[in-house]
N, CA, C and O atoms as CSV, one atom per row, in Angstrom:
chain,resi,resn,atom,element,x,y,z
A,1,UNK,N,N,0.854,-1.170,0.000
A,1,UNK,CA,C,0.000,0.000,0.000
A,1,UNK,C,C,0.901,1.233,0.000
A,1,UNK,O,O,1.725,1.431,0.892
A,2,UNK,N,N,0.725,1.996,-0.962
A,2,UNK,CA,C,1.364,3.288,-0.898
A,2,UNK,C,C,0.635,4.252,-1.017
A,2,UNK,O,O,-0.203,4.312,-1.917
A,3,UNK,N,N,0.841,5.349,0.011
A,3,UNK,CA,C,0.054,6.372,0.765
A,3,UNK,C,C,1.023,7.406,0.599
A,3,UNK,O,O,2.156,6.990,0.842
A,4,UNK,N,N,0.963,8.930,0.181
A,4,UNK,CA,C,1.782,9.775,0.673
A,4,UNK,C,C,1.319,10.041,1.640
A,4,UNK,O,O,0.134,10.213,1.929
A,5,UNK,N,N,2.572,10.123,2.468
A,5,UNK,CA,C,2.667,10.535,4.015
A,5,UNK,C,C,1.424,12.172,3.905
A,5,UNK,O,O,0.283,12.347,4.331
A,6,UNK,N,N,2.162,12.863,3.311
A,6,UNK,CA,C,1.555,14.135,3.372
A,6,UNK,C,C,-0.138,14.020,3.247
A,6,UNK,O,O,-0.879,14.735,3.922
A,7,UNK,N,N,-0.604,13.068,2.335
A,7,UNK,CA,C,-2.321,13.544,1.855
A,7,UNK,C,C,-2.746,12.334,3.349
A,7,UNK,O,O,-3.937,12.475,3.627
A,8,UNK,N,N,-2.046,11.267,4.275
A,8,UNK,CA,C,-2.470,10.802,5.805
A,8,UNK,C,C,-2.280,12.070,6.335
A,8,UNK,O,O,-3.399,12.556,6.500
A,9,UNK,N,N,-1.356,12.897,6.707
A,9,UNK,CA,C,-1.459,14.087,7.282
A,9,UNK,C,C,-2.904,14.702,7.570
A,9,UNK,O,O,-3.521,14.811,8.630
A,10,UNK,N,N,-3.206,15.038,6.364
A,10,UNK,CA,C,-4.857,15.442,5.934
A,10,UNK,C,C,-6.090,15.001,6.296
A,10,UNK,O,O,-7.108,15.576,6.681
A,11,UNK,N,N,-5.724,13.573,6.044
A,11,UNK,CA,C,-6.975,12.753,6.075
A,11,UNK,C,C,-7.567,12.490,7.557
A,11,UNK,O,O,-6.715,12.608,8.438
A,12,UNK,N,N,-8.820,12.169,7.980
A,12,UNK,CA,C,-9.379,12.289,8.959
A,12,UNK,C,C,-10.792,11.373,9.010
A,12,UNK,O,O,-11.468,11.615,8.011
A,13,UNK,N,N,-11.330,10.527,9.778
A,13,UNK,CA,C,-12.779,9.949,9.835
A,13,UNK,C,C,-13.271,10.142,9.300
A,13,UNK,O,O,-13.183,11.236,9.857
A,14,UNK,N,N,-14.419,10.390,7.969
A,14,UNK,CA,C,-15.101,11.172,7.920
A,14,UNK,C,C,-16.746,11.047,9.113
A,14,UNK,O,O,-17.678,11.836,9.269
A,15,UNK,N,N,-16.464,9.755,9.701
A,15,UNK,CA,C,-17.607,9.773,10.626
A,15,UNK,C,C,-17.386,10.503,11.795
A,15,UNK,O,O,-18.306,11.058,12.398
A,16,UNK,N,N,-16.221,10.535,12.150
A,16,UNK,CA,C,-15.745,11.498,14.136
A,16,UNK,C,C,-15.074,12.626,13.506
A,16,UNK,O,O,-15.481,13.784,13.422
A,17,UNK,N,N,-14.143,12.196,13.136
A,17,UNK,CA,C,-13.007,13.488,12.515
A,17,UNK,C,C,-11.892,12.849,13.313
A,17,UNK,O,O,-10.898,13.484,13.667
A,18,UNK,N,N,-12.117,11.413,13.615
A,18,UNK,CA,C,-10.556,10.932,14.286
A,18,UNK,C,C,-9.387,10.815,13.533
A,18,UNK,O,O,-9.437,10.860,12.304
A,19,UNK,N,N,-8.146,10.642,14.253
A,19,UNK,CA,C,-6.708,10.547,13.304
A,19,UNK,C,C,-6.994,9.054,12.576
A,19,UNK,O,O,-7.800,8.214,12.975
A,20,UNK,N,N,-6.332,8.979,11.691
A,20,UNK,CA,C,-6.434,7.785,10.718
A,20,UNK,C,C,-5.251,7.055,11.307
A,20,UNK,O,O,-4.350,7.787,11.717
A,21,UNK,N,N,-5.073,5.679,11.435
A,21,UNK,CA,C,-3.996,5.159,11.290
A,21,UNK,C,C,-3.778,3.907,10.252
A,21,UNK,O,O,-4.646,3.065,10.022
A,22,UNK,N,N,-2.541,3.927,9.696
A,22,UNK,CA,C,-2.351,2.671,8.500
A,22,UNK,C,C,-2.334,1.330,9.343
A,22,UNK,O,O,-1.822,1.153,10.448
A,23,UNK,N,N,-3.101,0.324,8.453
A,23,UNK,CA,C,-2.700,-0.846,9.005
A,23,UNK,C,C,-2.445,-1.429,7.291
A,23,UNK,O,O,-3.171,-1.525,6.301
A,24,UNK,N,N,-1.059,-1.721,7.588
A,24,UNK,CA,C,-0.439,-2.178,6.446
A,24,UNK,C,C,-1.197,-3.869,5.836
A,24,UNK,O,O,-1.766,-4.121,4.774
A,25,UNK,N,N,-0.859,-4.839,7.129
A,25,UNK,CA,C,-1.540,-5.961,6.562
A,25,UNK,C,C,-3.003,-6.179,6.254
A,25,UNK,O,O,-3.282,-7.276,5.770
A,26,UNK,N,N,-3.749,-5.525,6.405
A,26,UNK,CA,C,-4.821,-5.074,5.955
A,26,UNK,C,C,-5.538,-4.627,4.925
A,26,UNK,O,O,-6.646,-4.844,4.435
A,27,UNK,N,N,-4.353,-3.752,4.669
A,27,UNK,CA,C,-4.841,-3.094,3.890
A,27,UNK,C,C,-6.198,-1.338,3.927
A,27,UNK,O,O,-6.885,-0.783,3.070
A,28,UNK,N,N,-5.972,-1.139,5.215
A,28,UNK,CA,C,-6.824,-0.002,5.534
A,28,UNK,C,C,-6.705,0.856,6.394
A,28,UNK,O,O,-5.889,0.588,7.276
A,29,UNK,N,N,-7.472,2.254,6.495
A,29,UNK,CA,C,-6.874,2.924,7.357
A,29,UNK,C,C,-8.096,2.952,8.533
A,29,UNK,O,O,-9.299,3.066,8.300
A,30,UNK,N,N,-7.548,2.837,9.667
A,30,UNK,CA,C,-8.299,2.789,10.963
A,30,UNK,C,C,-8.057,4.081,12.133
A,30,UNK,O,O,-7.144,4.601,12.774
A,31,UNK,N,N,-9.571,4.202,11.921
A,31,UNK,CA,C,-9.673,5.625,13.141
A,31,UNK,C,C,-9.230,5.068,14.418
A,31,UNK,O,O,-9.483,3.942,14.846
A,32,UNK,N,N,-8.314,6.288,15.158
A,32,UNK,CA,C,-7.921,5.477,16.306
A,32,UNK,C,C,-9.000,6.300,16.921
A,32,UNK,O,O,-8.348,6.778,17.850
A,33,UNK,N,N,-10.206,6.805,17.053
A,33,UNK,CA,C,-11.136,7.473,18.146
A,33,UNK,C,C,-12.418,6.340,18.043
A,33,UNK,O,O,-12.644,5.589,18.993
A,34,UNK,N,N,-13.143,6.304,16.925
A,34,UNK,CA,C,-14.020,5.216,16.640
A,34,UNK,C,C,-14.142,3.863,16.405
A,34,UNK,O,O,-15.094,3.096,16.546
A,35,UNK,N,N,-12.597,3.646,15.880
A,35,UNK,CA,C,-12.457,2.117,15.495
A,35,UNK,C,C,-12.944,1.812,14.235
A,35,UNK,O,O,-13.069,0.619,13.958
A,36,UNK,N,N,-13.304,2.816,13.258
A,36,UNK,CA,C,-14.251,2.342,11.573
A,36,UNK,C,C,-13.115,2.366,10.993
A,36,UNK,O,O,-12.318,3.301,11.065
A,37,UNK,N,N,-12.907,0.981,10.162
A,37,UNK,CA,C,-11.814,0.886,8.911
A,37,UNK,C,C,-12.151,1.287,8.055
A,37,UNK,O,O,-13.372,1.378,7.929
A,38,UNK,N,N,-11.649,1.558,7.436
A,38,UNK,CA,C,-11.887,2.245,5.767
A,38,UNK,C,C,-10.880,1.488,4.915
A,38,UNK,O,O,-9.668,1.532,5.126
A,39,UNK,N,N,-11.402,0.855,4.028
A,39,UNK,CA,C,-10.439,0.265,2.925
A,39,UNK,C,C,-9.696,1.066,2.361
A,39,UNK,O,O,-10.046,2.245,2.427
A,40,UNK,N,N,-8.368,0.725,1.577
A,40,UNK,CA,C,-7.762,1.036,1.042
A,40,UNK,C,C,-7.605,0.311,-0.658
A,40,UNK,O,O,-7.036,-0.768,-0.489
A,41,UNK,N,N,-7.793,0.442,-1.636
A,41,UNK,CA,C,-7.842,-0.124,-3.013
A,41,UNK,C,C,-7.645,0.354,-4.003
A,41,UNK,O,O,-8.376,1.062,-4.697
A,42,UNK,N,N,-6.017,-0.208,-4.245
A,42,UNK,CA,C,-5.225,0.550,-5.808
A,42,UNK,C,C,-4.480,1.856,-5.483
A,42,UNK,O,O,-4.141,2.819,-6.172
A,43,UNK,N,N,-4.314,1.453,-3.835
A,43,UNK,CA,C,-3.578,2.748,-3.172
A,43,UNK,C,C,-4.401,4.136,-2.947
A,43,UNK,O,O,-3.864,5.156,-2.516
A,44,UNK,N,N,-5.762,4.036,-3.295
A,44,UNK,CA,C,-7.080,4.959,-2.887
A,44,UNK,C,C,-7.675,4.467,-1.699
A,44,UNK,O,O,-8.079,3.320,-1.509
A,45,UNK,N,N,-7.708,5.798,-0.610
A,45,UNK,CA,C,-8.628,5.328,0.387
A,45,UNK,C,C,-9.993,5.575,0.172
A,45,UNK,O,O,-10.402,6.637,-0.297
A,46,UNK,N,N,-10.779,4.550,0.526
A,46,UNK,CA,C,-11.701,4.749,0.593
A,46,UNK,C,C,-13.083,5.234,1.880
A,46,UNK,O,O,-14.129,4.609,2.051
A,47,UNK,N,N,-12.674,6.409,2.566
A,47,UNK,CA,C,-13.500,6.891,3.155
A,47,UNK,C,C,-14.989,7.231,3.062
A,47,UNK,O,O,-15.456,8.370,3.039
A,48,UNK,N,N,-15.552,6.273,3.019
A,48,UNK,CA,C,-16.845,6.007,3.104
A,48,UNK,C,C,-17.463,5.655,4.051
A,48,UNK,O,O,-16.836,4.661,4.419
A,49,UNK,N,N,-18.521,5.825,4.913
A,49,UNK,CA,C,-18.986,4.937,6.107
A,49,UNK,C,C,-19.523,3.894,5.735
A,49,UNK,O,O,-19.382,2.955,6.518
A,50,UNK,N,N,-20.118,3.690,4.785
A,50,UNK,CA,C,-20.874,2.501,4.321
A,50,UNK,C,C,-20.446,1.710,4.018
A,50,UNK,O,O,-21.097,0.697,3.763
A,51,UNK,N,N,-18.818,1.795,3.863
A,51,UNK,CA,C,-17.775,1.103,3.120
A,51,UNK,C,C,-16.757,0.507,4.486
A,51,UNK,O,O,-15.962,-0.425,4.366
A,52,UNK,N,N,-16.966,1.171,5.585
A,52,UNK,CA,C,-16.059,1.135,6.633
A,52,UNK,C,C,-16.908,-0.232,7.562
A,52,UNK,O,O,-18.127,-0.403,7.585
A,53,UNK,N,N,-15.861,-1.083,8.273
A,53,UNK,CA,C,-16.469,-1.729,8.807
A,53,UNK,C,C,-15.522,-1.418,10.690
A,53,UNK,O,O,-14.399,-1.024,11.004
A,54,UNK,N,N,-16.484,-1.767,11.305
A,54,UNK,CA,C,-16.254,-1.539,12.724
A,54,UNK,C,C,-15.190,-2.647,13.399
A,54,UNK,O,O,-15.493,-3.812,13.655
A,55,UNK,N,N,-14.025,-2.101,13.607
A,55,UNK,CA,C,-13.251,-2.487,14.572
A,55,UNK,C,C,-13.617,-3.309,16.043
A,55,UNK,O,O,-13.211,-4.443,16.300
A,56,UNK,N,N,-14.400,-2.547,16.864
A,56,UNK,CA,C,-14.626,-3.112,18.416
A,56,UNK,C,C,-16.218,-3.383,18.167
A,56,UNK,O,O,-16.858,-3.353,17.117
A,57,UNK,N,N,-16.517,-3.585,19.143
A,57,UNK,CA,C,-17.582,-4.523,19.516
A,57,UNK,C,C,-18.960,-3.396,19.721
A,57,UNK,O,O,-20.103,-3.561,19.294
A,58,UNK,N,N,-18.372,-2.127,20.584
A,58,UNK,CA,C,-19.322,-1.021,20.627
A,58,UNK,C,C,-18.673,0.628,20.298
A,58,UNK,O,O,-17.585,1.190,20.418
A,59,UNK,N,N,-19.523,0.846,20.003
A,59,UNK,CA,C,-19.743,2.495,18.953
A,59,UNK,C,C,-19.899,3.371,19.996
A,59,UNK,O,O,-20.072,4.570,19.775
């Protein structure tokens, strides 16, 4: 997965506005405030909620 550092800088939840973090084997980037993944595909994130699936158990 290749990400410029600079446009993660930017990027943000679009459900909380939490920091994003990479999870490389994955393939996605994960809010560290909410826990919603967001895929990553063809090196595009895909920030979508509908597209994001939930990390923990409760919201």
């Amino acid at each position: 997965m290749k990400l410029d550092p600079a446009l993660l800088d930017l990027l943000v939840c679009p459900d909380c506005r939490g920091a994003l973090a990479v999870d490389e084997a994955a393939s996605e980037l994960v809010c560290t405030a909410c826990g919603l993944a967001y895929p990553v595909r063809d090196d595009i994130p895909v920030l979508l909620v509908d597209e994001a699936r939930p990390t923990r158990a409760t919201r």
